[in-house]
N, C-alpha and C positions, 0 to 999 in steps of 0.2 A: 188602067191606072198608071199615073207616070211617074217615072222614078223616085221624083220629089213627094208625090202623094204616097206612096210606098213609105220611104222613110217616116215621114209623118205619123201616118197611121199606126205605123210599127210602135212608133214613141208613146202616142196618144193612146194605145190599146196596152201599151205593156209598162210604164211609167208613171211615177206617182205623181203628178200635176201639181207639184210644189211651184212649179213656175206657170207665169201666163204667158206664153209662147207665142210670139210675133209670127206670121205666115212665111218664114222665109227657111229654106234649108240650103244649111251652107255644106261644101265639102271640099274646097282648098283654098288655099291662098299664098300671096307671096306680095311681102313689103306691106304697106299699109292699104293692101286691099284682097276684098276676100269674094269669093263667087258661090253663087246658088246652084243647086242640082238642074236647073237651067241652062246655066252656062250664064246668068243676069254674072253683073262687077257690081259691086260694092264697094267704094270709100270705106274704112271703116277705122270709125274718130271714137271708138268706144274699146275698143282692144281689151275685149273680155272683162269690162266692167276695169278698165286700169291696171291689166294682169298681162297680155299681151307685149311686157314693155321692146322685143325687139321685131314687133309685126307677124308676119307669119311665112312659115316657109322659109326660115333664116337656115342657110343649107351649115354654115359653123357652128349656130349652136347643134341643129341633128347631126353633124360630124361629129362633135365633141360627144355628143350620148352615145351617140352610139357604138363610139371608141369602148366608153365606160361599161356599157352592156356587156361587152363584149367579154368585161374581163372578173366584174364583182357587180350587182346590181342592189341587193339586198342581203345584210346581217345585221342582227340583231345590237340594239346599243349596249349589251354585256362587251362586245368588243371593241377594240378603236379601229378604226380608218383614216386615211388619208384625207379625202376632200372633205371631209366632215370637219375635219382640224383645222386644215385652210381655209375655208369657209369660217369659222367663228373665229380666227383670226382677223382677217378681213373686218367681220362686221363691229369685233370689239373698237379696233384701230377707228373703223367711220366716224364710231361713240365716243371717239377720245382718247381710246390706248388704254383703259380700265374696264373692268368689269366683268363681265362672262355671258354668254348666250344659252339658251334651249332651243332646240330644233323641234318642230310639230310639222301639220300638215294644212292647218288657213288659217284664218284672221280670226276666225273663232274659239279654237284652240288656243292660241297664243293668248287670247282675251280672257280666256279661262286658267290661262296658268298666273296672269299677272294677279288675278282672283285670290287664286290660292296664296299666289307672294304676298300681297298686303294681307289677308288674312295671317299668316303665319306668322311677318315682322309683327302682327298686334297681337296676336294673342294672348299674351303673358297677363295685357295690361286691359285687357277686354275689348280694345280697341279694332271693330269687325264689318264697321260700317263705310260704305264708298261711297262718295258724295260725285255725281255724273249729270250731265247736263242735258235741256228740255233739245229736242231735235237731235241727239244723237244716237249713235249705231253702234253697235258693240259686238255682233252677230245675235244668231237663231239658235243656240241650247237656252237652256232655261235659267240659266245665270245670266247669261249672254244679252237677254229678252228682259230679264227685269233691270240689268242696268242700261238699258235704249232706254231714251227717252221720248219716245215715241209711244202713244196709244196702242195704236192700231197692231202692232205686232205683238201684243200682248195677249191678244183677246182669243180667248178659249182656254188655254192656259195655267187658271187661278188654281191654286193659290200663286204667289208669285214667291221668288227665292227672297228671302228677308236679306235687308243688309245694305239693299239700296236706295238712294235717294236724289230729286233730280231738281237744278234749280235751272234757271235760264241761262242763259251761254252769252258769256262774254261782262253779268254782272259780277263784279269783286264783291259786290255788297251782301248779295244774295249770298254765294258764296260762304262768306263770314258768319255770316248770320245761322246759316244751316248747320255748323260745327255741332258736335256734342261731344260729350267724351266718350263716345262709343264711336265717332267715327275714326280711321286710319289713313285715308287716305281718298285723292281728290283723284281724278281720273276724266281727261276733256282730249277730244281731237284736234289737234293745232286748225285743219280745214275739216271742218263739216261737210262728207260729202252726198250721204244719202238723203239729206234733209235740203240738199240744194245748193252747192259749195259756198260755203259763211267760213271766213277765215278769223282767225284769233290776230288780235293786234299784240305786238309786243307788249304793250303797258298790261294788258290782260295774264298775260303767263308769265312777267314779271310777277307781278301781283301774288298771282297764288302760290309762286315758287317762294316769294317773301311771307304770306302767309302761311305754305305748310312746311317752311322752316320754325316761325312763331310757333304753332302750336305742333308742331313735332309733327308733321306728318307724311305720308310718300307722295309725292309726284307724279301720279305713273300718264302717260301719253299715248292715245291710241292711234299709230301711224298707218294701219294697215294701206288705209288707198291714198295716203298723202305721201306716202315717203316713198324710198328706193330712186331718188334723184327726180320724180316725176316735177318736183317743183323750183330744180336747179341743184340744191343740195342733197346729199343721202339722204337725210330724215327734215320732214317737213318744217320740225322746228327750228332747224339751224340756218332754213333760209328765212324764215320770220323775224328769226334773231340773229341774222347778219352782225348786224350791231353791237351785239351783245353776247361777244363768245365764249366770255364765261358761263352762259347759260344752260343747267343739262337739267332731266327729268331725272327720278330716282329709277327707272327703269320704261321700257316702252315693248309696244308690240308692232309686228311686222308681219307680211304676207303678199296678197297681190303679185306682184310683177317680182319680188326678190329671184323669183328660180325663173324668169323669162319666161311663165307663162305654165311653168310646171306645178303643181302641187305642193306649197314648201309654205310656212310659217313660223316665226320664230318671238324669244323675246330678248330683248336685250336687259341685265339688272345691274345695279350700279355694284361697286364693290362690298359696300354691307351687306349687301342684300345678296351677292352671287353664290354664294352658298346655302341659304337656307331651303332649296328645295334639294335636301339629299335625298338618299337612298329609300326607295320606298314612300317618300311624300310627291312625287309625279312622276311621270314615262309618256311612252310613246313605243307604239310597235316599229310604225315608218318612219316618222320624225329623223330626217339628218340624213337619208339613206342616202349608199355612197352614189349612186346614178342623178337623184333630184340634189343632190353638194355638187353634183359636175356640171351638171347645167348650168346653176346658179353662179358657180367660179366661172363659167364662160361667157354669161350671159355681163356679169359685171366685168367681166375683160375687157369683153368686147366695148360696155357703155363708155369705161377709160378710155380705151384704146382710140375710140370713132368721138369722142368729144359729144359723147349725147345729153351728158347732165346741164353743157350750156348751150345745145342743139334746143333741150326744152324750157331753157327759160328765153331763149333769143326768138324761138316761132312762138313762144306763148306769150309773150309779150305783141309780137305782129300780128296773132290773134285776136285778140283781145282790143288793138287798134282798131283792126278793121271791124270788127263786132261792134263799136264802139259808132262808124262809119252809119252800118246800117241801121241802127237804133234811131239817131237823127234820120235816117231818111225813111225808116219806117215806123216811126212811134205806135202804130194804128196795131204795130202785132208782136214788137221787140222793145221790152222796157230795162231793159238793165246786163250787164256783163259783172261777173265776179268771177275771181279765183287767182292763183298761181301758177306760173309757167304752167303747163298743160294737163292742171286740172281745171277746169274753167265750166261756168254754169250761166247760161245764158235765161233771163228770168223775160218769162211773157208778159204781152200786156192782157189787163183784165178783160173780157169780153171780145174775145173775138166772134164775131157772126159767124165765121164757118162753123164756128165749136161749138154753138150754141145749140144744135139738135140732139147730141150727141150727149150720156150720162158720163162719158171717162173721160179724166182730167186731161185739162189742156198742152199738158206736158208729153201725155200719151197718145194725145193724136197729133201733136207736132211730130214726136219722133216715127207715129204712121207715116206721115205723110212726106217725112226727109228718107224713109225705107224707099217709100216707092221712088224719087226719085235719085236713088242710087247713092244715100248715103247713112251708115249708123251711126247711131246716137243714145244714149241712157240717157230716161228720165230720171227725175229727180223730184219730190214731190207732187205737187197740184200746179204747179205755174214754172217748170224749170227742166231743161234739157241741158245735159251735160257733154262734154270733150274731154275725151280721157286717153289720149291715143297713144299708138305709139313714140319710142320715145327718140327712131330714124324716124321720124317723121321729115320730107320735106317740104321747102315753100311751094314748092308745086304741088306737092299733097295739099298741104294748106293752103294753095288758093285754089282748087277744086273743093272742097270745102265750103270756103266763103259763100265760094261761085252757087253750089247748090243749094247752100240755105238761103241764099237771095231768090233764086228762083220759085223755093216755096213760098217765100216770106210775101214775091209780087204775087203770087195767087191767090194768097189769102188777104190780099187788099183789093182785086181787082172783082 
């Protein structure tokens, strides 16, 4: 048995199967590329689902941990620390200079304290309901699962958590229409990106920021795989809303790539709102811990420091050109490019022949088929593969890239 089937096996016989696991095992990397227990290279334009954000093998950020190791790794939040300090300094200043943060451990978490925030600001007034949109992602607890707007993750599940409700994404009307006086609060992802990256126009999150001023409600924004600069700005709405900078949420969540790839989640809440989760209404064991603060302070040093916030709107815009490129000269298997700076969701065309013997979605045997030839990729529903890479990405990273999905793309023509 060879090393790589070893590892495998190991997983496969002693691991809960929560995932459908691709044939490849990886075991280092460095920059935006990562290698198999083979010794195969991998491009890799997926960087742990958008988490990844300074590639792998980044020898300053393991410098800087390891510093931190060295010296406090874990205490309890009864006490204070340092980088945990500067760290929510930082993120308040991104949001504007107001407000206050929580520290957790992913996009889940954080999804479930913004939960609890709007539940608390209503309470008084019976105000308990979250109004979330058809296609979107919110994570996998069972709050998490009933505000996805998504079926399929639902199912086994029931009863579901009361309290939420989902209209279509991107109508204002719908929207309106669904209010009650039991709802508190609207809750949408500026880019959609598990359902295939669908981005919010301005007029749209205008819209509701104007309605749940109307009828008194929160705002809350789930940033988790759109923000931490992956779209040019820190959080995904404010490069939506370039235009328009007076425009904030009443509070948002975060995760992904904030600690470079480490285990970190957070929320941001506006200044009404930054105190009502006192003492004894939420926690966290790990949340904030001083080794995942030190990372994360290095990991956004370094994004200022190396100019990467407009590293990924500058190659994600040259992406998306040349995406753009190949579309016209393969319509027969490449129908559409969407997204922002370097979240970007490249949608198929209907009926491909090669995919036609095959029961799994055409999205999932695209990204087979861009593995074997040496490049990752995340699906995204039934017709869409995603680029989520890092955020040193270069144009030579990206045109090996291009290069290899051209390569599948004439195979599956010829």
């Amino acid at each position: 048995m060879s090393n790589a089937q070893s590892i495998k096996q190991r997983i496969d016989d002693n691991v809960i199967p929560t995932y459908a696991r691709f044939p490849i095992t990886l075991t280092h990397g460095k920059g935006c590329h990562v290698f198999d227990a083979d010794g195969k290279r991998y491009l890799d334009l997926g960087a742990g689902i958008a988490t990844a954000c300074l590639g792998h093998g980044h020898r300053e950020l393991a410098t800087a941990l390891a510093e931190q190791a060295g010296k406090l790794t874990h205490v309890s939040n009864l006490y204070y620390t340092e980088p945990q300090g500067l760290l929510a300094e930082k993120l308040v200043k991104y949001a504007g200079g107001s407000g206050k943060v929580f520290f957790c451990n992913s996009g889940a978490e954080a999804n479930e304290t913004l939960f609890k925030l709007a539940r608390l600001n209503g309470e008084e007034k019976g105000k308990f309901e979250i109004l979330t949109t058809l296609g979107s992602f919110h994570g996998r607890t069972l709050a998490g699962i009933a505000a996805t707007g998504q079926p399929k993750v639902k199912e086994g599940f029931a009863p579901e958590v009361e309290g939420f409700r989902h209209v279509p994404y991107g109508n204002l009307d719908a929207m309106r229409e669904a209010i009650t006086p039991a709802t508190g609060a609207i809750l949408v992802e500026p880019i959609q990106g598990e359902s295939g990256i669908h981005c919010a126009v301005p007029e749209y999150l205008l819209g509701l920021r104007a309605l749940c001023n109307e009828r008194n409600l929160l705002l809350i924004l789930d940033e988790v795989q759109c923000g931490h600069f992956r779209t040019g700005k820190f959080y995904g709405w404010q490069t939506i809303m370039a235009d328009h900078p007076d425009f904030a949420p009443d509070a948002c969540s975060m995760a992904k790539s904030l600690a470079g790839g480490l285990p970190m989640g957070a929320i941001w809440a506006s200044k009404p709102l930054q105190d009502l989760l006192g003492p004894g209404k939420h926690g966290t064991t790990f949340g904030g811990t001083p080794l995942i603060c030190a990372g994360a302070l290095k990991a956004l040093e370094i994004i200022e420091r190396d100019g990467l916030a407009q590293n990924a709107a500058k190659l994600g815009a040259y992406l998306k050109e040349q995406i753009e490129k190949l579309i016209t000269n393969y319509p027969g298997v490449l129908k559409k490019v969407r997204g922002v700076g370097l979240m970007i969701g490249v949608v198929l065309a209907k009926d491909i022949t090669a995919f036609a013997q095959s029961k799994r979605p055409a999205s999932v045997q695209m990204v087979q088929r861009l593995h074997d030839a040496g490049l990752l990729t995340i699906p995204a529903g039934a017709d869409v593969f995603r680029l989520l890479p890092a955020l040193n990405l270069t144009k030579e990273d990206a045109d090996e890239g291009l290069a290899l999905i051209e390569s599948v793309v004439k195979e599956l023509v010829s």
